[in-house]
C-alpha positions in Angstrom: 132.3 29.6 268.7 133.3 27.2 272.2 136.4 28.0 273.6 139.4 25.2 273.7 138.1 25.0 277.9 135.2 23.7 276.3 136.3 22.0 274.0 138.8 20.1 276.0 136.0 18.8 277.9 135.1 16.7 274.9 139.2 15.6 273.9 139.5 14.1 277.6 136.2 12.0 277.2 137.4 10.6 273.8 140.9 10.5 275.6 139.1 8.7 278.2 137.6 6.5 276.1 140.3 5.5 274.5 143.0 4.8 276.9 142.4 0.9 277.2 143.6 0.5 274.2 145.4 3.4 272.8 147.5 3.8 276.1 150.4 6.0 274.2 147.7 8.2 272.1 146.9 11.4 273.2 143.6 13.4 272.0 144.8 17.0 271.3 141.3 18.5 270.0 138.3 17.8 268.5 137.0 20.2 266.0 133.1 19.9 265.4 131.4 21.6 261.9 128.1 21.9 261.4 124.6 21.4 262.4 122.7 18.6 262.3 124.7 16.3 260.5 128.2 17.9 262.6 131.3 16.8 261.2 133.5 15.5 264.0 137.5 15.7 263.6 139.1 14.3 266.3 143.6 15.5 266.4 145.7 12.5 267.8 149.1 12.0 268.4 151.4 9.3 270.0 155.4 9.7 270.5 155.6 7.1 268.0 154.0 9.5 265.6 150.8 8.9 263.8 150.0 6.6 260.5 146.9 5.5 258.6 146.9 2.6 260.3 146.3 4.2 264.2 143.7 6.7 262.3 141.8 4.1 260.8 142.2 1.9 264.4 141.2 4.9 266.6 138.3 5.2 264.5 136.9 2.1 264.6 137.0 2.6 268.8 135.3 5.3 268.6 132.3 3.6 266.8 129.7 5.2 269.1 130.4 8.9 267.9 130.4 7.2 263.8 126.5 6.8 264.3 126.4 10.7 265.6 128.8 12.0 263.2 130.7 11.9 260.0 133.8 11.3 261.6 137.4 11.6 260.6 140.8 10.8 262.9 144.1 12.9 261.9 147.1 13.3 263.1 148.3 17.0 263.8 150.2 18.0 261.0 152.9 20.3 261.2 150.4 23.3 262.8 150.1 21.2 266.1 146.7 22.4 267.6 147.2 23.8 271.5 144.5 23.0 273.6 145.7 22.7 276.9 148.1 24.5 279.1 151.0 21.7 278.9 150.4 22.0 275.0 151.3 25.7 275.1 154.1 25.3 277.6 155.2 22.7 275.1 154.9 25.5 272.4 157.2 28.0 274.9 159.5 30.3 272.2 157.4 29.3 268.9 155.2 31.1 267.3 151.7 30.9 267.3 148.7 31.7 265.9 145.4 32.4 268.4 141.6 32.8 267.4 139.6 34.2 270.4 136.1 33.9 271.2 135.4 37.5 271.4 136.9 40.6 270.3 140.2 41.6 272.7 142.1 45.1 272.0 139.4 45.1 268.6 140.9 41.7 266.9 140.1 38.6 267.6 143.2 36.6 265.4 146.8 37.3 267.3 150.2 36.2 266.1 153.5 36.3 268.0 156.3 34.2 269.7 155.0 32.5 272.7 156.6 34.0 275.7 154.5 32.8 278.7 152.3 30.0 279.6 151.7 29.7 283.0 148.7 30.3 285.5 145.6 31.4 283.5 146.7 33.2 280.6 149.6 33.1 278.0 151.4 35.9 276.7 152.5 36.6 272.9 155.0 39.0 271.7 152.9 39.9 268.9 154.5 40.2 264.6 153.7 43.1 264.2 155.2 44.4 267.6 154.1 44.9 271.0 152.8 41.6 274.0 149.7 41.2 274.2 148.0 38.5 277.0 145.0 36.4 276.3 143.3 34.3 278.9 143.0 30.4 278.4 139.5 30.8 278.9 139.1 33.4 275.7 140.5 31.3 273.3 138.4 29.7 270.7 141.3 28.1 268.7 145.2 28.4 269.1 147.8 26.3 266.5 151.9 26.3 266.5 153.1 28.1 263.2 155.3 25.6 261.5 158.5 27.4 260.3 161.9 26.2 258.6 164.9 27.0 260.1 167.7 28.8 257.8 168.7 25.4 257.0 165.5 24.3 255.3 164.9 22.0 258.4 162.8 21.8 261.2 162.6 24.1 263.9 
């Protein structure tokens, strides 16, 4: 499983490719399934917010990875992926849900309030108690947990 480093390689590229004429969009990961004929899903967003009509636009720019791939454009939803250390600072006080690479402390899937996100790692007060901190480099895949206040509203 590539790590969101590596991953994050591929978002800026897209990014990259994009920024002529998507100025405002931002590329927050790109999710790749399969083998030979890989699925590509490629996470956007824009402070505007994103509709069908930016999908369908950002995929036609990205014609190029449409002859390599099945490709599809979404926005984030309400589980934001995190990808890259401003996302998580971003994410500072919600709660989160982390896939790592490999095996840390004999688990790989962690889920806590995000306390830190600075220098090279993050820290998590973990659900079920305790902290526990996790490299940048170790994680495979990291998403916000969408909650509802008491109120029935957003966070």
């Amino acid at each position: 499983m590539r790590t969101i480093v590596e991953r994050q390689g591929v978002a800026e590229r897209i990014e990259a490719d994009l920024a002529r004429d998507f100025a405002d969009v931002e590329v927050l990961d790109v999710e790749v399934q399969g083998g030979r004929d890989a699925a590509m899903t490629v996470y956007i967003d824009r402070p505007a917010g994103v509709d069908l009509a930016l999908c369908e636009a950002v995929t036609h720019a990205l014609d190029d990875l449409r002859s390599e791939h099945a490709l599809s454009v979404s926005s984030p939803g309400l589980d934001r992926p995190l990808r890259t250390r401003r996302h998580f600072e971003r994410a500072l006080g919600r709660r989160i849900f982390v896939k790592t690479a490999e095996r840390r402390d004999d688990r790989s899937v962690f889920r806590g309030r995000l306390t830190e996100a600075g220098g090279d790692e993050l820290a998590l007060a973990l659900d079920e108690g305790g902290e526990v901190r996790i490299p940048y480099t170790a994680i495979a895949k990291a998403h916000v947990i969408f909650e509802f206040d008491d109120d029935g509203g957003q966070p």
